[in-house]
GUVEX-978668 format. One record per residue: residue number from 1; residue in one letter; x, y, z of N, C-alpha, C, O, CB in turn. Coordinates in nm, 2 decimals, padded with zeros to 4 digits, always signed. Glycine has a CB too. Example, Ala and Ser with C-alpha at 12.3 -4.5 7.8 and 13.67 -1.06 7.14 Angstrom:
2
PT  pos  code     n_x     n_y     n_z    ca_x    ca_y    ca_z     c_x     c_y     c_z     o_x     o_y     o_z    cb_x    cb_y    cb_z
PT    1     a  +01.32  -00.57  +00.78  +01.23  -00.45  +00.78  +01.32  -00.33  +00.78  +01.42  -00.33  +00.85  +01.13  -00.45  +00.90
PT    2     s  +01.28  -00.22  +00.71  +01.37  -00.11  +00.71  +01.29  +00.00  +00.79  +01.34  +00.11  +00.80  +01.41  -00.06  +00.57
This chain:
116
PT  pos  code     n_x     n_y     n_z    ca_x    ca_y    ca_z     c_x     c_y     c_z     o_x     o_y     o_z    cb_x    cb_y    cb_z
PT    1     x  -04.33  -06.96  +05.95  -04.21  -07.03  +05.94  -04.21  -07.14  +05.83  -04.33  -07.16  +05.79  -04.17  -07.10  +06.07
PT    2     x  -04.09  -07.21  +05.76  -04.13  -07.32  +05.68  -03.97  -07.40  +05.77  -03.90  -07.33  +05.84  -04.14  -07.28  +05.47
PT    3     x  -03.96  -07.50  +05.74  -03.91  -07.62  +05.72  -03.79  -07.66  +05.63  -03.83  -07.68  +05.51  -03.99  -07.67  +05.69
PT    4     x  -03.71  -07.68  +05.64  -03.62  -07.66  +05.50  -03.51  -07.80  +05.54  -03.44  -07.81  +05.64  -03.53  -07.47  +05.49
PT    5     x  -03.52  -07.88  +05.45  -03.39  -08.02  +05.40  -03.37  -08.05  +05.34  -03.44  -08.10  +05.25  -03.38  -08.13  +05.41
PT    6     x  -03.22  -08.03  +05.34  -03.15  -08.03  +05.24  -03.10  -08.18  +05.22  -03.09  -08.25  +05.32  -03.04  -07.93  +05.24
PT    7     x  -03.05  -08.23  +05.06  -03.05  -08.36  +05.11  -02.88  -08.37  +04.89  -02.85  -08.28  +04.81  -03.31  -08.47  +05.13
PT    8     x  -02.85  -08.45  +04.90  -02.78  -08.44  +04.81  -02.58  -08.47  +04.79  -02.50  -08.54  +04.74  -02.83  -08.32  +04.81
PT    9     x  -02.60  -08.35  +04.87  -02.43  -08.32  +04.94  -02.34  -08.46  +04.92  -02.40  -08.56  +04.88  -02.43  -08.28  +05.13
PT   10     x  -02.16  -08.48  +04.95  -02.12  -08.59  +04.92  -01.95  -08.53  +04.90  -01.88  -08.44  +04.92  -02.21  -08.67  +04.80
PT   11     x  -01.95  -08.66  +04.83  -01.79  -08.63  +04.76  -01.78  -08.63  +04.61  -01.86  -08.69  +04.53  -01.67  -08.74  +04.82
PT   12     x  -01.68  -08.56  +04.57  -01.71  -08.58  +04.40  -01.56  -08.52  +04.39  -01.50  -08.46  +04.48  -01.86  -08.48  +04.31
PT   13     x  -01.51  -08.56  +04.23  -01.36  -08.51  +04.20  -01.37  -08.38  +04.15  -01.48  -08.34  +04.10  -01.28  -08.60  +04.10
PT   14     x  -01.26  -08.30  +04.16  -01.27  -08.20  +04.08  -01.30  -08.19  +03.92  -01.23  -08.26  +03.84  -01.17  -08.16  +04.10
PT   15     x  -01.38  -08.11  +03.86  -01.40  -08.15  +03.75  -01.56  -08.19  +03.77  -01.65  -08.15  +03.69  -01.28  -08.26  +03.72
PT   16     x  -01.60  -08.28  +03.87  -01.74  -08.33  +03.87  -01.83  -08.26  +03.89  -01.83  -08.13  +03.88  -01.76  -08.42  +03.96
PT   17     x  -01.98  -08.37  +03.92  -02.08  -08.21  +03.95  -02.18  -08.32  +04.08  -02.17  -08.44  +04.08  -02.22  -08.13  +03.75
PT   18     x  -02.24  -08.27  +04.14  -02.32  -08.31  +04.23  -02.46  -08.17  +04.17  -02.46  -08.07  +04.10  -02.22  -08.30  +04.41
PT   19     x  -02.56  -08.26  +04.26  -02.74  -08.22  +04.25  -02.71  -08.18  +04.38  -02.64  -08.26  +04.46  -02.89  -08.35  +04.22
PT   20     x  -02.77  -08.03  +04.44  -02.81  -08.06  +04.58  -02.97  -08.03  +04.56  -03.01  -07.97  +04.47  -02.72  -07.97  +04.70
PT   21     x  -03.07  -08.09  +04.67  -03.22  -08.07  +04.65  -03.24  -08.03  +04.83  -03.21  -08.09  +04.93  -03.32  -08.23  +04.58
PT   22     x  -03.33  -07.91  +04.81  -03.42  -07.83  +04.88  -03.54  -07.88  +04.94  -03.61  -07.78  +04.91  -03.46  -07.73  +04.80
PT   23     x  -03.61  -07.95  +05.00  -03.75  -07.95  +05.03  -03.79  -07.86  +05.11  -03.74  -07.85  +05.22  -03.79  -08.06  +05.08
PT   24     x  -03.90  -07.78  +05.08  -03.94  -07.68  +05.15  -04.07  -07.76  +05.22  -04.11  -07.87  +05.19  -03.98  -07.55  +05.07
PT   25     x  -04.13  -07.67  +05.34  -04.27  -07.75  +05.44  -04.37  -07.67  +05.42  -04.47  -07.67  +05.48  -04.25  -07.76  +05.64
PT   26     x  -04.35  -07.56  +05.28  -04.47  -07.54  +05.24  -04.43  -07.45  +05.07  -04.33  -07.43  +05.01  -04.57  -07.44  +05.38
PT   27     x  -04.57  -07.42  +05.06  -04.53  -07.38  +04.90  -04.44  -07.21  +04.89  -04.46  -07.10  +04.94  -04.71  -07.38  +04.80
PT   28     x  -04.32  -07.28  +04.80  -04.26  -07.17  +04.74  -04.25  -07.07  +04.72  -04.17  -06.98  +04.73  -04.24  -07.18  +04.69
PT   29     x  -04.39  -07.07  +04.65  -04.46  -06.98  +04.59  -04.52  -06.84  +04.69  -04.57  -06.73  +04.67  -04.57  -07.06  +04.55
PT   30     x  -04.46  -06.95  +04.80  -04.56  -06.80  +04.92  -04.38  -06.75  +05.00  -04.38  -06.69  +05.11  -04.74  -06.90  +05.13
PT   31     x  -04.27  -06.78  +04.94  -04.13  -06.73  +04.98  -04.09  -06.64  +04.90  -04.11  -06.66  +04.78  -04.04  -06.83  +04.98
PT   32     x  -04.02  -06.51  +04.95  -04.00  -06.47  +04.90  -03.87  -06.44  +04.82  -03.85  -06.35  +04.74  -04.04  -06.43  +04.95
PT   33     x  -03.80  -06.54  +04.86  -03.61  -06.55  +04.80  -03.59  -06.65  +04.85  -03.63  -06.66  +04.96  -03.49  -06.44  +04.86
PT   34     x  -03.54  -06.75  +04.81  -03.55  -06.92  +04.85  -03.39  -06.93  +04.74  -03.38  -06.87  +04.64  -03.75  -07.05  +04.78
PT   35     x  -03.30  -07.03  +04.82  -03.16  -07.00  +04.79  -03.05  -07.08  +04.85  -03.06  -07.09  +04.97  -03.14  -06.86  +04.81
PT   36     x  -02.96  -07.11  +04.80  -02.86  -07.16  +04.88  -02.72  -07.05  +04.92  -02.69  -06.94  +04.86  -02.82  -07.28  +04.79
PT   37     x  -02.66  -07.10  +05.02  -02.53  -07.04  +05.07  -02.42  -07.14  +05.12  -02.43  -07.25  +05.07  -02.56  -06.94  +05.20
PT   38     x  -02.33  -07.13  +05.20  -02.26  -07.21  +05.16  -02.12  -07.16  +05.31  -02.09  -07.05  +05.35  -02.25  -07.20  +04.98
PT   39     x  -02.09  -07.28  +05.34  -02.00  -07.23  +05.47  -01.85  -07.27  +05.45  -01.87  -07.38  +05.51  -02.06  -07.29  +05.62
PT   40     x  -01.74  -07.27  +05.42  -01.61  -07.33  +05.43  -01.57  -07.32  +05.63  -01.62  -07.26  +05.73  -01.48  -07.23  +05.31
PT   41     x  -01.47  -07.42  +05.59  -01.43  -07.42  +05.73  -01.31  -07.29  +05.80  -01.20  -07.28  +05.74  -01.36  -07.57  +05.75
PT   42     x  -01.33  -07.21  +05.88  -01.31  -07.13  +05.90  -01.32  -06.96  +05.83  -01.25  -06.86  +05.85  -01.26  -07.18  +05.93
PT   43     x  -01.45  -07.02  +05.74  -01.49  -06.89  +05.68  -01.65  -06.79  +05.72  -01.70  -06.82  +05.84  -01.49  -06.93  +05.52
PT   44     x  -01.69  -06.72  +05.66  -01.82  -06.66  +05.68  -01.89  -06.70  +05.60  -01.86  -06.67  +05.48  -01.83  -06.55  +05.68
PT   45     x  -02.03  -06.79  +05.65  -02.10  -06.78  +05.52  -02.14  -06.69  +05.43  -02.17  -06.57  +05.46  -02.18  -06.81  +05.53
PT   46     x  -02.14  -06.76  +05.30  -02.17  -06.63  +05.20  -02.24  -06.72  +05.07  -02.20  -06.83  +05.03  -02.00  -06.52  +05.14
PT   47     x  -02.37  -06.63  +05.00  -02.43  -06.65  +04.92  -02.38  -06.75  +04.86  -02.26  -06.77  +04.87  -02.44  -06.56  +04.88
PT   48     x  -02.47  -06.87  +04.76  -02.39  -06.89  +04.66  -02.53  -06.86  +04.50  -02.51  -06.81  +04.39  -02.31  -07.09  +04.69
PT   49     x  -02.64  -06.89  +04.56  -02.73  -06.87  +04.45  -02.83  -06.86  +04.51  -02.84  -06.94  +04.61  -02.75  -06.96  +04.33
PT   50     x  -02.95  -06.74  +04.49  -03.03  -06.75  +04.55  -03.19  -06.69  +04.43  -03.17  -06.58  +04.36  -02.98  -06.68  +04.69
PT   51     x  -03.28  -06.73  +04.42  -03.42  -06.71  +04.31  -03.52  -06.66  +04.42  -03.55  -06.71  +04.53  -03.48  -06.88  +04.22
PT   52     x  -03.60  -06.51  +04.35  -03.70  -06.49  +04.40  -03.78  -06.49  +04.38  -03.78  -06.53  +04.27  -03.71  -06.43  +04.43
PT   53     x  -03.91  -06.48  +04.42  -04.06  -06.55  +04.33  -04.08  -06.46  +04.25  -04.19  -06.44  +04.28  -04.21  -06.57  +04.40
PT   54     x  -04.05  -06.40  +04.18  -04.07  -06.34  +04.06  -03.93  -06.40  +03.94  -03.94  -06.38  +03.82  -04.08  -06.15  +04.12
PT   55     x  -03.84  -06.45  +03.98  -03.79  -06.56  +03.92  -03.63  -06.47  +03.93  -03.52  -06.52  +03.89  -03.88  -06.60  +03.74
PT   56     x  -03.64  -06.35  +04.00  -03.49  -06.32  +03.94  -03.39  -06.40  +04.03  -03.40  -06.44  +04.15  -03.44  -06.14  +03.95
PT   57     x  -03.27  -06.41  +03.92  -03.15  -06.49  +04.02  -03.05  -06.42  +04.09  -03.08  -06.31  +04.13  -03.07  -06.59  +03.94
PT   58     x  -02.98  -06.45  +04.09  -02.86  -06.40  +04.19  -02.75  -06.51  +04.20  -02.77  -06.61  +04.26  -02.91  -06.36  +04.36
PT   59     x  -02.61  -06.49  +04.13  -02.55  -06.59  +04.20  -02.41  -06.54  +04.24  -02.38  -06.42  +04.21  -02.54  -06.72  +04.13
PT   60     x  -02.34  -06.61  +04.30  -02.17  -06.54  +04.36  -02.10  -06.54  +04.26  -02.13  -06.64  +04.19  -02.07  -06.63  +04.49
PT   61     x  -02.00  -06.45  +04.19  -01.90  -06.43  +04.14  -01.83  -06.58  +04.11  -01.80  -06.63  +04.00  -01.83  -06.33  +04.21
PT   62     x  -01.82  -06.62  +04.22  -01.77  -06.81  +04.19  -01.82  -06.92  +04.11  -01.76  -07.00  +04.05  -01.78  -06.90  +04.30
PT   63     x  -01.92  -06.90  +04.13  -02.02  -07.03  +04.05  -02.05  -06.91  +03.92  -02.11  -06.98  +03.84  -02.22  -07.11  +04.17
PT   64     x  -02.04  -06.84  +03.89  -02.11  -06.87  +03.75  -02.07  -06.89  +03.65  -01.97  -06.86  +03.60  -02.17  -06.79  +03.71
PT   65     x  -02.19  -06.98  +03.59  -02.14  -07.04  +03.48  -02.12  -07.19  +03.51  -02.10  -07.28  +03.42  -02.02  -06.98  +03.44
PT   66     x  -02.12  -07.22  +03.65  -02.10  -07.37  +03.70  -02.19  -07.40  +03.77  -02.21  -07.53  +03.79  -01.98  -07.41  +03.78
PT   67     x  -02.31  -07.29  +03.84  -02.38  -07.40  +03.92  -02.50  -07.30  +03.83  -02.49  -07.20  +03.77  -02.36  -07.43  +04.13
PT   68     x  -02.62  -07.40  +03.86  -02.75  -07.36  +03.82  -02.85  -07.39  +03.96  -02.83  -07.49  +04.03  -02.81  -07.45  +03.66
PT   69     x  -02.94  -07.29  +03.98  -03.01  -07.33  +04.08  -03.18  -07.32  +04.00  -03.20  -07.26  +03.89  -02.98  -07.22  +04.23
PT   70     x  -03.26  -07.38  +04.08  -03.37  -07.42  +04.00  -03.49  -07.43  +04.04  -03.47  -07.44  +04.15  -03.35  -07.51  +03.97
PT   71     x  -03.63  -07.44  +04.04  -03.74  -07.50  +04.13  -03.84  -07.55  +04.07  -03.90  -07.52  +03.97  -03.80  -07.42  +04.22
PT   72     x  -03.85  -07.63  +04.16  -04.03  -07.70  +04.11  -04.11  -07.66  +04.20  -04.09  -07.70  +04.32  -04.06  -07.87  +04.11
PT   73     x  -04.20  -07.58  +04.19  -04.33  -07.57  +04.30  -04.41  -07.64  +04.27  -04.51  -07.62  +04.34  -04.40  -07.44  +04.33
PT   74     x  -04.43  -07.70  +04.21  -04.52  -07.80  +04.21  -04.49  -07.91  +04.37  -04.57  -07.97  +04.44  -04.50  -07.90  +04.04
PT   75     x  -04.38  -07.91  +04.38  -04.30  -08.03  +04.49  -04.25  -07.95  +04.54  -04.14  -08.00  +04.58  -04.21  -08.15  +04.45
PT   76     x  -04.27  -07.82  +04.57  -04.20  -07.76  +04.68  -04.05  -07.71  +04.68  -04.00  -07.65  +04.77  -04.22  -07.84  +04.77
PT   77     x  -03.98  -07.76  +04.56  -03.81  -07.81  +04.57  -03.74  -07.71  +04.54  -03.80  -07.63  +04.47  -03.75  -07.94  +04.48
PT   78     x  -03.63  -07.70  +04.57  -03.54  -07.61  +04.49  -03.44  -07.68  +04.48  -03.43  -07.75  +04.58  -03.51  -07.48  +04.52
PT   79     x  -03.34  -07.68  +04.39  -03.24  -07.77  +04.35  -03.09  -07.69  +04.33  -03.09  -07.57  +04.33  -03.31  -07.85  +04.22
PT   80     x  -03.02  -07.74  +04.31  -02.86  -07.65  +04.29  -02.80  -07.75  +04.18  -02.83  -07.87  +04.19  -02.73  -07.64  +04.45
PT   81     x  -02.75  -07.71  +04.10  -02.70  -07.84  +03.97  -02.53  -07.77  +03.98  -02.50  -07.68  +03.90  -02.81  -07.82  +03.75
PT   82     x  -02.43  -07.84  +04.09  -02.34  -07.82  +04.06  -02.20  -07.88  +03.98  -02.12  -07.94  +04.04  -02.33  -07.79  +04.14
PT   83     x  -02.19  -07.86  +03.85  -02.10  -07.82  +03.77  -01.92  -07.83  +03.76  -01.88  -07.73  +03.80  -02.14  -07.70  +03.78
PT   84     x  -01.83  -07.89  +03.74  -01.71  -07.80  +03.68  -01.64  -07.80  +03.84  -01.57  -07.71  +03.87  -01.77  -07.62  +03.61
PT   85     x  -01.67  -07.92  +03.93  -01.64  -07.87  +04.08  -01.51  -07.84  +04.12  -01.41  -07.89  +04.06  -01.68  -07.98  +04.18
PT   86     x  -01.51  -07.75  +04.21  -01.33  -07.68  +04.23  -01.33  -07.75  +04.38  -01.43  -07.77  +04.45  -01.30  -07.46  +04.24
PT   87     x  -01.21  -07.78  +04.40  -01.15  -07.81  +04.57  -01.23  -07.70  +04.67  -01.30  -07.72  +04.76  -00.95  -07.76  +04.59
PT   88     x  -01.20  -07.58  +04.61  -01.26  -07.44  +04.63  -01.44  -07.48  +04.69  -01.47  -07.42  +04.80  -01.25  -07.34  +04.45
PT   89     x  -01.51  -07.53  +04.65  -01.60  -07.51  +04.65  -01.67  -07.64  +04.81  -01.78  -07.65  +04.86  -01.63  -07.53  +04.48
PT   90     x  -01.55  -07.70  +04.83  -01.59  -07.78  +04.98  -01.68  -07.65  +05.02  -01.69  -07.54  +04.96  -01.42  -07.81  +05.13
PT   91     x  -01.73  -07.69  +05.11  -01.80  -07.65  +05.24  -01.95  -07.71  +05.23  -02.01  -07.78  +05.15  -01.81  -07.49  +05.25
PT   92     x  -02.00  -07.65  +05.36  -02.12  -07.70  +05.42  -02.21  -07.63  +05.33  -02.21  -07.51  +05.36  -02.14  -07.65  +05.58
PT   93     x  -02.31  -07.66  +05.22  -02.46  -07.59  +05.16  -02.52  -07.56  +05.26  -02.49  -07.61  +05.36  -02.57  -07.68  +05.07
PT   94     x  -02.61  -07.47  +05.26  -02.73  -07.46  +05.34  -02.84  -07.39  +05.25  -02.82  -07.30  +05.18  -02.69  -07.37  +05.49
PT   95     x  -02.96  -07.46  +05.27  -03.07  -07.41  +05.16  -03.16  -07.29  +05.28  -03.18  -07.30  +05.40  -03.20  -07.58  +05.08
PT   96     x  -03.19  -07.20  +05.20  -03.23  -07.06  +05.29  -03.41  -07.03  +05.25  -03.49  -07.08  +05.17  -03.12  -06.90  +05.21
PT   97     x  -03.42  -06.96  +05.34  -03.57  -06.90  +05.29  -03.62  -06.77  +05.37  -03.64  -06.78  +05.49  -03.69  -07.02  +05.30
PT   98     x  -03.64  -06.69  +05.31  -03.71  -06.55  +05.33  -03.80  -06.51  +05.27  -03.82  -06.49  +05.15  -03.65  -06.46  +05.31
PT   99     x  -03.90  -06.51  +05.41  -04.03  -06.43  +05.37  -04.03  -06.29  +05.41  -04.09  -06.28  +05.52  -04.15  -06.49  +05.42
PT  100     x  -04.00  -06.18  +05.36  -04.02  -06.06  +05.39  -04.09  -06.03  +05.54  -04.21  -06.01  +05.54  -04.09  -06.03  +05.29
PT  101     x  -04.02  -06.01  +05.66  -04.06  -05.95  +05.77  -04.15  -06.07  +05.82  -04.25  -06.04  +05.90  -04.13  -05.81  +05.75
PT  102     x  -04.12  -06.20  +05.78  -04.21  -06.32  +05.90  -04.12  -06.40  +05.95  -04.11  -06.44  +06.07  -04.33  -06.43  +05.84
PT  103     x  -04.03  -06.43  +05.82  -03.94  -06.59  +05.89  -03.77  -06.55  +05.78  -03.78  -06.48  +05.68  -04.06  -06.81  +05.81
PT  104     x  -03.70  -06.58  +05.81  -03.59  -06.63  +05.75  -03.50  -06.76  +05.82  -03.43  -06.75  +05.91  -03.50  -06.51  +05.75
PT  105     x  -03.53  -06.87  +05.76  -03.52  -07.02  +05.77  -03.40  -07.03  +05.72  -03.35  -06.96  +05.63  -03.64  -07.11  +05.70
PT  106     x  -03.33  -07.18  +05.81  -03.21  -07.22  +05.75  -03.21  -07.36  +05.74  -03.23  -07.43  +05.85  -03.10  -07.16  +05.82
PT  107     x  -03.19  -07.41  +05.65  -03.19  -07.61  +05.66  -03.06  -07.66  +05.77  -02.98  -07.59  +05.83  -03.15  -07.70  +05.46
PT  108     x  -03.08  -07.79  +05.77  -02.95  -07.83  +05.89  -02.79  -07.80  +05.80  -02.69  -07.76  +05.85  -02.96  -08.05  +05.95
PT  109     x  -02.82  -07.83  +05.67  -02.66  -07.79  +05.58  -02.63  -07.93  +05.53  -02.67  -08.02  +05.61  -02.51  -07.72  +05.70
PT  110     x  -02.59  -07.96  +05.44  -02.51  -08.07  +05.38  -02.38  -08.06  +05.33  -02.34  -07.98  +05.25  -02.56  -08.12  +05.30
PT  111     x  -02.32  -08.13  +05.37  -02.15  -08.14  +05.34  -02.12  -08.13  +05.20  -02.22  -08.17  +05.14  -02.07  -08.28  +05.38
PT  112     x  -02.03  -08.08  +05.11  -02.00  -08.06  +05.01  -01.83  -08.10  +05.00  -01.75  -08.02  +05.04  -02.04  -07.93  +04.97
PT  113     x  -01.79  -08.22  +04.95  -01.64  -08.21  +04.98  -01.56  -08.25  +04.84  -01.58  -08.37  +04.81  -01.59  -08.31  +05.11
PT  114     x  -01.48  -08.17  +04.74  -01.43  -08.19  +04.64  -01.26  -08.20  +04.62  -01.18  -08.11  +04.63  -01.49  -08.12  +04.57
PT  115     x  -01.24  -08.30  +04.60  -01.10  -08.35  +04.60  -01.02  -08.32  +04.46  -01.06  -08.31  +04.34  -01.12  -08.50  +04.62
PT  116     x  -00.89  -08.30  +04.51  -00.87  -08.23  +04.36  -00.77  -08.38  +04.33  -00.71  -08.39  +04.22  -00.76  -08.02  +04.35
């Protein structure tokens, strides 16, 4: 299993950008897809960026081009650098982690709320 807190989240105008940051409770390096998703209120969560240890990315049709996701394993972190923020883009983050057939972890989530 690992550990996962997310920490970052807030308010910001449209147009702005917010950091969100990842701490994982062990090294990265041994995850196999480590990533954020993302919840609106009365929606389904769904992807927003997610990096696998071999480095490929993945992000939703929405963010690209606006958010960057990122890591340090040196410190365990993975980070989201969001961008260009839309109203659209409220909801709850949640930073993820999958290890192939042991664990798939979910952090507690941080609020994201953008005002147009």
């Amino acid at each position: 299993q690992v550990q996962l807190v997310e920490s970052g989240g807030g308010l910001a105008q449209a147009g702005g950008s917010l950091r969100l940051s990842c701490s994982a409770s062990r090294s990265i390096l041994s995850i196999n897809v480590i990533g954020w998703y993302r919840q609106a209120p009365g929606k389904q969560r769904e992807l927003v960026a997610v990096q696998s240890s071999r480095g490929t990315i993945n992000y939703a049709d929405s963010v690209k081009g606006r958010f960057t996701i990122s890591r340090d394993s040196a410190k365990n972190m993975v980070y989201l650098q969001m961008n260009s923020l839309k109203p659209a883009d409220t909801a709850v983050y949640y930073c993820n982690a999958v290890g192939y057939g042991v664990f798939n972890s979910w952090g507690q989530g941080t609020q994201v709320t953008v005002s147009s």
